[in-house]
C-alpha positions as CSV (number, residue, x, y, z in Angstrom):
1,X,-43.2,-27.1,33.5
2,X,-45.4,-26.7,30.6
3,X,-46.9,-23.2,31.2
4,X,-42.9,-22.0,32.4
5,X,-42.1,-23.9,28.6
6,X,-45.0,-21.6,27.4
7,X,-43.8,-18.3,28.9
8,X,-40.6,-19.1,27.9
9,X,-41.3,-19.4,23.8
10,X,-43.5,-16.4,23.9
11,X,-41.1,-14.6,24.8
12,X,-38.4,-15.7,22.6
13,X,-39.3,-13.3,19.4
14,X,-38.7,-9.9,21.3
15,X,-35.9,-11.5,22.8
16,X,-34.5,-12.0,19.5
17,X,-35.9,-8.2,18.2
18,X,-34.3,-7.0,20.9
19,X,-31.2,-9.1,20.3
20,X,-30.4,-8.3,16.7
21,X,-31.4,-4.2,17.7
22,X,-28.7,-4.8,19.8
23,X,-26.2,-6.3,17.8
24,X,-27.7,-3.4,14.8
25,X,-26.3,-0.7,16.9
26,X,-23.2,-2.3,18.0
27,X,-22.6,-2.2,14.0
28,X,-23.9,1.2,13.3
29,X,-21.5,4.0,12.9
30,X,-22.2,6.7,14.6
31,X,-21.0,10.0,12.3
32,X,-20.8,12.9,13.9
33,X,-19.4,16.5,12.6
34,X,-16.2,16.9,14.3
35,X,-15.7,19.6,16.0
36,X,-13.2,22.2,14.2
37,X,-10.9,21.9,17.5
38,X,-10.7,18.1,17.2
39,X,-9.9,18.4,13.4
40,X,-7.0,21.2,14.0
41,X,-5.4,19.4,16.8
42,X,-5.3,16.0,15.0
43,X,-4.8,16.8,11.2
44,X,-3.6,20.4,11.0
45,X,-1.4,21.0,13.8
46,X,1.1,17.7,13.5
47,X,2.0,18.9,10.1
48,X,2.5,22.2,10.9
49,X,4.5,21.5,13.7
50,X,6.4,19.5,12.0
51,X,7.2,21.6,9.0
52,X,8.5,24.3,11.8
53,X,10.7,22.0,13.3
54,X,12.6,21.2,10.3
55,X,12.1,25.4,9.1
56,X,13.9,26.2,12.7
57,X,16.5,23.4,12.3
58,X,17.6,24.6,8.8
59,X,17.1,28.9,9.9
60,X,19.7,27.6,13.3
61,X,22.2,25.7,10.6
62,X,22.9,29.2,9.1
63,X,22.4,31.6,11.9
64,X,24.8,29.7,14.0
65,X,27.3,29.1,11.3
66,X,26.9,25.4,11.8
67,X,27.0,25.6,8.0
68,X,28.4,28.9,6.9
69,X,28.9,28.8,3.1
70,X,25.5,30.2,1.5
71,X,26.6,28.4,-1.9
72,X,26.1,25.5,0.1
73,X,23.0,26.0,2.4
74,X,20.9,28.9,1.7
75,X,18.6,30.2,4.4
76,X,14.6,29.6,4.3
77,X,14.3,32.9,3.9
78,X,16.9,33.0,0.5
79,X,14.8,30.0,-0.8
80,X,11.5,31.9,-0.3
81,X,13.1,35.4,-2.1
82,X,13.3,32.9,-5.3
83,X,9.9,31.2,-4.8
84,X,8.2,34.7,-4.5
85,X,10.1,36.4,-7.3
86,X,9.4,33.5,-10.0
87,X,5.8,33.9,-8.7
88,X,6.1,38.2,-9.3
89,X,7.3,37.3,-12.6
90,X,4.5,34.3,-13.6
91,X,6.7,31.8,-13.5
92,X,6.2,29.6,-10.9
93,X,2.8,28.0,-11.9
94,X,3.6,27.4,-15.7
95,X,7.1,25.0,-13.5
96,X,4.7,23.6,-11.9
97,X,1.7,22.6,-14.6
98,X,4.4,21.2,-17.2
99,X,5.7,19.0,-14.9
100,X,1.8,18.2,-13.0
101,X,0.2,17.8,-16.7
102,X,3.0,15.9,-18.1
103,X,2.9,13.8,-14.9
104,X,-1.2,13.2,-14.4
105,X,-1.3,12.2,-18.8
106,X,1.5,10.1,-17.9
107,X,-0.3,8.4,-14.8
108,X,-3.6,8.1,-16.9
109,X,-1.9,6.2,-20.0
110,X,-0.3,3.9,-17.4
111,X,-3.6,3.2,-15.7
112,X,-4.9,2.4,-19.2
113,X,-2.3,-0.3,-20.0
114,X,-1.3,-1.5,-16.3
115,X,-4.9,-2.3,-15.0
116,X,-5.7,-4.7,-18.3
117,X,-2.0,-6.1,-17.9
118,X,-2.8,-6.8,-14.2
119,X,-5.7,-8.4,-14.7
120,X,-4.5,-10.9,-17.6
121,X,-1.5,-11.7,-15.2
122,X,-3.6,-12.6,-12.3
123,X,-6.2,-14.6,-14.4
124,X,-3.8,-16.2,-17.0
125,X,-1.6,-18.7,-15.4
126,X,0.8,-18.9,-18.5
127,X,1.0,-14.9,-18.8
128,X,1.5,-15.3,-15.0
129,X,4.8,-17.8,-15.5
130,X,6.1,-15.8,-18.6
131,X,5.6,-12.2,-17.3
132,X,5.1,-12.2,-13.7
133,X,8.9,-11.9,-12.8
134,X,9.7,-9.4,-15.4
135,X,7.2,-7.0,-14.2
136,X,8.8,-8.0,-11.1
137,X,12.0,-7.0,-12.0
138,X,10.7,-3.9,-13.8
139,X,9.1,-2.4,-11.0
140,X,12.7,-2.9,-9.0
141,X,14.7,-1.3,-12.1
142,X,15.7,2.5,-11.3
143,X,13.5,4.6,-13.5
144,X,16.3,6.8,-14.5
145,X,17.8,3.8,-16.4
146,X,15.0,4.5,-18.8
147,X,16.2,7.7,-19.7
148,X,18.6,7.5,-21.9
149,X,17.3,4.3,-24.7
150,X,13.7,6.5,-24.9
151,X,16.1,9.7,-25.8
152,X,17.7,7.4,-28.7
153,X,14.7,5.8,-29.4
154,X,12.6,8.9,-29.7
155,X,14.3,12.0,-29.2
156,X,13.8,14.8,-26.9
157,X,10.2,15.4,-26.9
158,X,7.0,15.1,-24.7
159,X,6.7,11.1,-26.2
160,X,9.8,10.3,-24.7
161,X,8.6,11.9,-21.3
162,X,5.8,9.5,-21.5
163,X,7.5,6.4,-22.4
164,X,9.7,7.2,-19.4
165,X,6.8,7.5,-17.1
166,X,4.8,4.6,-18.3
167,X,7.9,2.4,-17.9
168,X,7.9,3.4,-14.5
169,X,4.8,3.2,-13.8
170,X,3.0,0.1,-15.7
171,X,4.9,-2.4,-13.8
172,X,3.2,-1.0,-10.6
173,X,0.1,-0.7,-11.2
174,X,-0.1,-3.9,-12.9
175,X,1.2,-5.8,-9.4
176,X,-0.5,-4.1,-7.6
177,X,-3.5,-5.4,-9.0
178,X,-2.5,-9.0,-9.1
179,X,-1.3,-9.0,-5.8
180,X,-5.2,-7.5,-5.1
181,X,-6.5,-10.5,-7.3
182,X,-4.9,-12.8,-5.3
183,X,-6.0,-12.1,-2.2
184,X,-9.8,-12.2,-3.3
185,X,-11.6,-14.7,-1.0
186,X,-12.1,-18.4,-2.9
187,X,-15.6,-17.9,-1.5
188,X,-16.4,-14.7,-3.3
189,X,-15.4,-16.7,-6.8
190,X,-17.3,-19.4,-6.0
191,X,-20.6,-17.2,-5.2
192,X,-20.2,-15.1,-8.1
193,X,-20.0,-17.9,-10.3
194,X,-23.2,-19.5,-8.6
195,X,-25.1,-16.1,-9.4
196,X,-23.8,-16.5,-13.1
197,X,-21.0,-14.0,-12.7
198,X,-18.5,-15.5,-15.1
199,X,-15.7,-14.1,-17.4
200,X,-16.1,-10.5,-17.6
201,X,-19.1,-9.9,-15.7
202,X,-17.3,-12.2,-12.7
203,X,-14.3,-9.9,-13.4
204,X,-16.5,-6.3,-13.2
205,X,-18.9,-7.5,-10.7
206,X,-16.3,-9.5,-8.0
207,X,-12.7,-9.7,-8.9
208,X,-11.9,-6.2,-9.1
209,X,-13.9,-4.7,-6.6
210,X,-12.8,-7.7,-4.2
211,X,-9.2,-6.4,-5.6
212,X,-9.7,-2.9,-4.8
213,X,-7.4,-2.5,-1.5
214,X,-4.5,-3.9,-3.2
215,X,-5.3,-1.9,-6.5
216,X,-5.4,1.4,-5.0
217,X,-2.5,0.7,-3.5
218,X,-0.7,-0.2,-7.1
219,X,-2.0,3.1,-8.4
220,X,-0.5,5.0,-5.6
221,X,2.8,3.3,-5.5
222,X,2.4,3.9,-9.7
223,X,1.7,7.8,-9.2
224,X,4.9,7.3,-7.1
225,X,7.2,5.8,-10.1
226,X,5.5,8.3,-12.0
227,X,6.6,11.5,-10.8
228,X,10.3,10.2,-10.0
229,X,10.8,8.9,-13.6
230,X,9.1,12.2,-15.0
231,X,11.4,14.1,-12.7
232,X,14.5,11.9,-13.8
233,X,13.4,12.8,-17.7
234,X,13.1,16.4,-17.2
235,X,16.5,16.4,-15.2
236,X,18.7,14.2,-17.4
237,X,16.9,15.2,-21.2
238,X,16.2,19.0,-20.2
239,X,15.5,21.1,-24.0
240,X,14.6,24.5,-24.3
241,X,11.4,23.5,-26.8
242,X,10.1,21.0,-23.4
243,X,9.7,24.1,-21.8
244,X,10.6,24.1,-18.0
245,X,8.9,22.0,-15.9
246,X,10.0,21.7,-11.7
247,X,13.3,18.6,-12.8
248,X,14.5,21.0,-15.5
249,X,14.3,23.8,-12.8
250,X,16.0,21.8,-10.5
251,X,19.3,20.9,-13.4
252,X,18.8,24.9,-14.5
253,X,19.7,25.7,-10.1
254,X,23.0,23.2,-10.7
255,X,24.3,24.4,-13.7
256,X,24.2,28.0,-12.5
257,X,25.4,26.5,-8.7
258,X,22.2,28.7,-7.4
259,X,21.4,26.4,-3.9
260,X,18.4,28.8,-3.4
261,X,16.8,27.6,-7.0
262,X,18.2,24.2,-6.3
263,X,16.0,24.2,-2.9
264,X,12.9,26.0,-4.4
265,X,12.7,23.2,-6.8
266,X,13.5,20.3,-4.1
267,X,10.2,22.1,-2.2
268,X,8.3,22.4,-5.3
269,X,8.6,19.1,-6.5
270,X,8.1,18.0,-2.7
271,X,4.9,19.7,-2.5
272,X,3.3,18.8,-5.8
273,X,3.7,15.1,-4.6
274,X,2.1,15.6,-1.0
275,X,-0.6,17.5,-2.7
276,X,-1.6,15.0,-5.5
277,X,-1.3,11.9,-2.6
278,X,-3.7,14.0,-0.5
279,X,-6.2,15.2,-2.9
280,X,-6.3,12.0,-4.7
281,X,-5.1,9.0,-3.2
282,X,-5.9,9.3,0.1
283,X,-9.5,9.9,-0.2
284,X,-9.4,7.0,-2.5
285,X,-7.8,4.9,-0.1
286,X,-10.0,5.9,3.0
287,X,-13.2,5.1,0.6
288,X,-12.1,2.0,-0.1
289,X,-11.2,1.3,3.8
290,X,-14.6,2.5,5.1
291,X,-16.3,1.0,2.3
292,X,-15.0,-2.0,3.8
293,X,-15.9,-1.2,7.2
294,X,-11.9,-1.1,7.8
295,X,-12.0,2.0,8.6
296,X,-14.3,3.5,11.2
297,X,-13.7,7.0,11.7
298,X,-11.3,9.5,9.9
């Protein structure tokens, strides 16, 4: 029994080695190149698929007459004639950047006041009880209602564009930070403030990067707001010295009952939004996944 006791503990610190390699490459992710074939079939091809679909819908609503006033329905290939000829005529990008710059400047001011706001909310049980349910309430409020108090209160001009957007946006990125705050682990707290991380260097070093799912999603729900209030502004307060961005477009194709410059806008403003969501926030988002171990493989 002794010498078999012997054997037995000998053995027992390459069983363990060999135990935790195992485990070690259970937990190791394995990253590969994916082969171009793989990427096309599973991130290229749905959406162009789908984007055909709906193209062959709409071209079969006109060529069949299901809907047979133009005023009412153009075709794609109407829409496009507009879309190419504001591009012959260098129009279509200087749409698109007042309404993109006006609409990023508007994000980044929000991010500057929502993110402190969040965090005072979250930390601050009195702000909490006094604000909490307005910012609530904000963030449900129709950004369009904010349209027409910032015209009185500061004209029609870029600042009213802005107030507009931050109204819109603020309230999102601030809950979506406290709602991040609050699901932070007790345990991370508690071992931060063991390792001295208290008051700001606790909020730095382990609230907000604890907080980061949550947050990221607040700033993309706040990009969200964003661009629909701006587009609301630009619609409802259009002015020749705002120059035209894609909502003034959009009012410029109902006035004149064009459907073609009505759609080209629609697209426009459509596309701008799926752009910005996947240059930006979804990177972002799949960082902070994988960074998390969340997320295993794109």
């Amino acid at each position: 029994m002794a010498s078999t006791d012997t054997t037995t503990s000998a053995k027992d610190p390459g069983d363990l080695a060999g135990l935790e390699a195992g485990l070690d490459a259970l937990e190791t992710v394995h990253r590969g190149r994916k082969p171009f074939r793989r990427t096309f079939t599973e991130k290229i091809l749905p959406p162009v698929v789908a984007v055909a679909l709906v193209l062959a819908v709409w071209q079969a609503l006109v060529s069949f007459r299901i809907v047979d006033d133009p005023t009412k329905l153009p075709s794609p290939g109407a829409v496009w004639d507009v879309v190419h000829q504001a591009w012959l005529q260098g129009e279509l990008l200087g749409y698109i950047w007042t309404s993109v710059s006006r609409g990023l400047l508007g994000f980044f001011f929000a991010l500057l006041i929502g993110t402190p706001l969040g965090l005072l909310v979250a930390r601050v049980r009195f702000v909490r009880a006094a604000i909490g349910p307005i910012l609530s309430g904000l963030q449900s409020l129709p950004s369009v209602a904010w349209v027409p108090p910032a015209v009185i209160w500061l004209g029609l001009n870029n600042q009213m564009m802005y107030a507009v957007i931050l109204l819109g946006a603020v309230p999102s990125i601030a809950n979506g930070l406290v709602s991040g705050v609050d699901q932070v682990p007790p345990l991370f707290l508690r071992a931060g403030r063991t390792l001295g991380a208290t008051g700001l260097k606790g909020t730095w070093h382990i609230v907000l990067p604890a907080a980061l799912p949550g947050y990221v999603a607040g700033l993309k729900q706040g990009w969200a707001f964003s661009w629909r209030s701006l587009m609301a502004a630009e619609i409802i307060a259009s002015f020749p010295d705002l120059g035209v961005g894609l909502g003034q477009l959009l009012e410029n194709g109902r006035n004149a009952s064009d459907m073609a410059m009505v759609f080209e806008a629609i697209l426009l403003i459509l596309t701008v939004g799926i752009a910005i969501d996947l240059l930006i926030f979804s990177p972002l988002e799949r960082w902070v996944l994988r960074s998390r171990g969340l997320l295993v493989k794109d």
